[in-house]
Backbone as numpy.savetxt, mean C-alpha at the origin, in Angstrom:
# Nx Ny Nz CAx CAy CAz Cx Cy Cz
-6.33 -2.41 -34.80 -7.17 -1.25 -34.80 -6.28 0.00 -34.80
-6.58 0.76 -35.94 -5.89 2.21 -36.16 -5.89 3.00 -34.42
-4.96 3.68 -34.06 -5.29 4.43 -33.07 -5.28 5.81 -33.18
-5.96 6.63 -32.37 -6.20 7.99 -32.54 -5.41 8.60 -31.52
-4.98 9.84 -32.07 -3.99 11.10 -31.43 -4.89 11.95 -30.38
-4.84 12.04 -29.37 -5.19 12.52 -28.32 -4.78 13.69 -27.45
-4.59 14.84 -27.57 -3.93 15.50 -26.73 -4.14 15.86 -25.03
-3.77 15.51 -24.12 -4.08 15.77 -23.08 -2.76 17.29 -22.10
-3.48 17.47 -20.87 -2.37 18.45 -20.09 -2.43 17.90 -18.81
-0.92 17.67 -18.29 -0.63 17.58 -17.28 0.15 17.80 -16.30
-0.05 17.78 -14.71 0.77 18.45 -14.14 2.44 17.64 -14.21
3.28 18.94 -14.53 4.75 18.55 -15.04 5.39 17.46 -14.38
5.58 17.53 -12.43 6.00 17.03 -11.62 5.61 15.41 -11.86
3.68 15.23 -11.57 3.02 14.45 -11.90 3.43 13.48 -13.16
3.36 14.16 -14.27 3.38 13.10 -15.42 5.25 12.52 -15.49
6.04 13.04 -14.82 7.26 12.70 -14.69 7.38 11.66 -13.98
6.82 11.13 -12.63 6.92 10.98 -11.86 6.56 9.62 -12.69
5.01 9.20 -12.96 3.92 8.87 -13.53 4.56 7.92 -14.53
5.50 8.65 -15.51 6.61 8.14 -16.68 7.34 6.99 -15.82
8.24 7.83 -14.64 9.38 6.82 -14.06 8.70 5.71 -13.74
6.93 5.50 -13.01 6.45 4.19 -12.56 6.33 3.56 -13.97
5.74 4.03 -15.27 5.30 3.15 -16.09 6.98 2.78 -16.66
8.26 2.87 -16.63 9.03 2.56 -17.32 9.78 1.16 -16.75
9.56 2.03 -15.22 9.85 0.14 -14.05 8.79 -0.86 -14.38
7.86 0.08 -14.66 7.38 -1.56 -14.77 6.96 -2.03 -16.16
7.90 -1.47 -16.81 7.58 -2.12 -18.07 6.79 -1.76 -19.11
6.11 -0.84 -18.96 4.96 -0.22 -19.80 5.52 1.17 -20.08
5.01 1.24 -21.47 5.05 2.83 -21.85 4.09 3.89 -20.92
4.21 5.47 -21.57 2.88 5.60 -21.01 1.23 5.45 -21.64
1.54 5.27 -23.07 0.40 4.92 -23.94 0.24 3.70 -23.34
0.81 2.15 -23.20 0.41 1.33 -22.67 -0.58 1.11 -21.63
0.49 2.17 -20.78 -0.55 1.99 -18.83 -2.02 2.51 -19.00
-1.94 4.08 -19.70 -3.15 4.48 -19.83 -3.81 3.37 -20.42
-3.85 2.78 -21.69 -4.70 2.12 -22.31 -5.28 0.84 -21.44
-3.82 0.53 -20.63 -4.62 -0.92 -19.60 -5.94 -0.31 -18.80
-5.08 0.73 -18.26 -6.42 1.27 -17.14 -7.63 1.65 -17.79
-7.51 2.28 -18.65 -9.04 2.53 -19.55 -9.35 0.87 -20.02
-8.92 0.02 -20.44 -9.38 -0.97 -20.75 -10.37 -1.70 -19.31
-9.55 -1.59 -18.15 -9.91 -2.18 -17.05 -11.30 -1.78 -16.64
-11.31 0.11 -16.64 -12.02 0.64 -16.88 -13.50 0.04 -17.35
-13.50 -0.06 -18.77 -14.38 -0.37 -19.56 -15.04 -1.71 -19.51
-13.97 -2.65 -19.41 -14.63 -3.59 -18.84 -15.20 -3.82 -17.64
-14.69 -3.66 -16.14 -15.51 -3.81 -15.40 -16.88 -2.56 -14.91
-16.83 -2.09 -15.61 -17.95 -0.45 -15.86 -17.96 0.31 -14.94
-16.65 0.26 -14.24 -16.53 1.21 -13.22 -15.11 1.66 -13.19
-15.55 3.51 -12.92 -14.00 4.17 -13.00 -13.67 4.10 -11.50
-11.94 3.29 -10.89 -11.81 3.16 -9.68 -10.59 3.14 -10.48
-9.78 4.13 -8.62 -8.96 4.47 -8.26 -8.45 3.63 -7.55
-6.97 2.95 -7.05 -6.69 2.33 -5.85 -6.21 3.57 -4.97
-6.65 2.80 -3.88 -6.24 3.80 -2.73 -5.22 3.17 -1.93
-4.00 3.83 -1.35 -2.91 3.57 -0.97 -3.06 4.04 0.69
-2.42 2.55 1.30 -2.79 2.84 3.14 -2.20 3.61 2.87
-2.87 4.88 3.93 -1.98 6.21 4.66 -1.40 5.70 5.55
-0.41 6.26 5.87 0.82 6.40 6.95 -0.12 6.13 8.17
-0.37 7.09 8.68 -1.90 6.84 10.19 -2.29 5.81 10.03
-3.13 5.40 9.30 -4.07 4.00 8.84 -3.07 2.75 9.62
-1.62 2.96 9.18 -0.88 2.11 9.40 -0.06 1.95 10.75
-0.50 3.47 11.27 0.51 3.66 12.67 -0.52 3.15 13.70
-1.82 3.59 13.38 -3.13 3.13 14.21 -2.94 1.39 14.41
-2.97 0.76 12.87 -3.00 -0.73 13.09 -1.62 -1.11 14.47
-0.46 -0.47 13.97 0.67 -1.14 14.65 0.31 -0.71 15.89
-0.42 0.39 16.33 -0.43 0.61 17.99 -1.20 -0.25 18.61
-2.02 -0.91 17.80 -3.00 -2.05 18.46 -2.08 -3.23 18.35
-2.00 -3.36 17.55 -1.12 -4.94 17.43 0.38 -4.31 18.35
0.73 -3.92 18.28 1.72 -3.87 19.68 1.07 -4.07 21.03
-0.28 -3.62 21.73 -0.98 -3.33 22.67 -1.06 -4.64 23.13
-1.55 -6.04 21.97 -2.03 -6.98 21.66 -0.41 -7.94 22.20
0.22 -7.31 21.52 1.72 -8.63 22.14 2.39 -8.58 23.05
2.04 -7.10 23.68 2.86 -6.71 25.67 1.34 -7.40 26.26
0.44 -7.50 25.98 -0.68 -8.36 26.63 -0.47 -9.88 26.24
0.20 -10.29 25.51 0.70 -11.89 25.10 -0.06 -12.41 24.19
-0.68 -11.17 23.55 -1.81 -11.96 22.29 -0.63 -12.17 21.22
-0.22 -13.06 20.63 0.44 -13.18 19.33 -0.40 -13.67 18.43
-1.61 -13.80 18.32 -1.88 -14.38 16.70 -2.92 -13.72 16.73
-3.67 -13.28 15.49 -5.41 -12.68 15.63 -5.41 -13.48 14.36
-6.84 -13.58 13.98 -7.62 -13.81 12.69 -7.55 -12.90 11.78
-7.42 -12.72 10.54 -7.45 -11.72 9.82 -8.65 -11.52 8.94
-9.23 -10.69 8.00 -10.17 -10.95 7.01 -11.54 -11.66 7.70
-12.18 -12.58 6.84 -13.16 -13.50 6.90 -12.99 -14.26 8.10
-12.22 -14.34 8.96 -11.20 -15.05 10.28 -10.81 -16.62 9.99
-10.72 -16.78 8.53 -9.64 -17.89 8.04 -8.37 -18.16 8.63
-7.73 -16.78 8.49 -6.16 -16.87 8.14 -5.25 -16.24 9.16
-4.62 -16.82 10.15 -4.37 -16.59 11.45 -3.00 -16.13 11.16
-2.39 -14.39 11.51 -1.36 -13.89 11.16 -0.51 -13.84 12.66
0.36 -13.79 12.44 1.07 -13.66 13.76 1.48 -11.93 14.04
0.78 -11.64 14.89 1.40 -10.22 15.73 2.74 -9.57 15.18
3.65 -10.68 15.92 4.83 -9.50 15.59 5.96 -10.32 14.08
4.70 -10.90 13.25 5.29 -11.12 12.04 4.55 -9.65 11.13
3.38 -9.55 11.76 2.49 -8.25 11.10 3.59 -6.68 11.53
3.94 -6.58 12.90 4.46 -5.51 13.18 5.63 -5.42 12.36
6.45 -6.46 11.70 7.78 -5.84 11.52 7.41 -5.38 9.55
6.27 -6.48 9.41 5.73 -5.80 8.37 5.71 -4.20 8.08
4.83 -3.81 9.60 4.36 -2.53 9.55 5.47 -1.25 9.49
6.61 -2.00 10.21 7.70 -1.10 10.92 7.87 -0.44 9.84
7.75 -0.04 8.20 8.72 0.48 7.48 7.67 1.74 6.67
6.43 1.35 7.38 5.60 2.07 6.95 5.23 3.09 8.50
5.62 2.82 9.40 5.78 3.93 10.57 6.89 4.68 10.50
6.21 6.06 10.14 6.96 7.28 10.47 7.52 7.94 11.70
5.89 7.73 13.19 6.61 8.21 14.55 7.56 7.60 15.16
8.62 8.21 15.01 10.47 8.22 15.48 9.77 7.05 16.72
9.03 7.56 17.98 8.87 6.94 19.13 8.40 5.68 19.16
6.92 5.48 17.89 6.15 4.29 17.96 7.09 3.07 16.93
7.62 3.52 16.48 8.74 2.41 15.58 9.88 2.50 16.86
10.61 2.72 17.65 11.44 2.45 18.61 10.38 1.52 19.90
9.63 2.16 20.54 8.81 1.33 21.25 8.71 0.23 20.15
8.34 -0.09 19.22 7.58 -1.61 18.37 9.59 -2.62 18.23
10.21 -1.61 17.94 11.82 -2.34 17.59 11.85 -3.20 18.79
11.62 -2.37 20.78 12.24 -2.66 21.45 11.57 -3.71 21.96
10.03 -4.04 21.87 9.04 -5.00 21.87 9.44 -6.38 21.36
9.71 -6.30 20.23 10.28 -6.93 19.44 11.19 -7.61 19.54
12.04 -6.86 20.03 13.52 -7.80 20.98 13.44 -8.37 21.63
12.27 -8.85 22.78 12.16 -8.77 23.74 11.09 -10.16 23.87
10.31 -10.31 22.41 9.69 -11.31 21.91 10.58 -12.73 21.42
């Protein structure tokens, strides 16, 4: 199928940025766009992924730390199938915590496990 010339505008920073993800992974940027509009079209809905925030993630680790100085190590996850271990989840989390204090408290927990 012939393709058509399109002009679009975008922010400079943005479409740079945007370039460097589609080149790691392999795709042009005509490619990526076209997957996502394809994805698009087929499932008939325009969706965005949304990326955990930082908080989202400092909140989880302050509970699941709370959870392993109380001696809980395992919870259920999801549907409560799939039984994760505490401080296999925290060290997960550790790289996605920003507060200097709550990633030192979770390190020293940790040691200590």
């Amino acid at each position: 199928m012939p393709k058509t010339f399109k002009a679009f505008r975008f922010n400079p920073e943005l479409y740079e940025n945007f370039k460097k993800l589609t080149a790691q992974s392999g795709y042009t940027m005509t490619a990526a766009l076209e997957k996502f509009m394809s994805c698009c079209v087929e499932n008939g809905v325009l969706a965005f992924p949304s990326a955990p925030k930082a908080e989202d993630s400092e909140i989880e680790a302050r509970v699941l730390l709370v959870w392993l100085k109380k001696g809980r190590y395992w919870y259920y996850q999801g549907s409560g199938d799939e039984q994760v271990s505490v401080s296999g989840r925290l060290l997960e989390l550790l790289s996605k915590v920003h507060d200097a204090d709550l990633k030192k408290e979770i390190e020293e927990t940790l040691k200590k496990v």
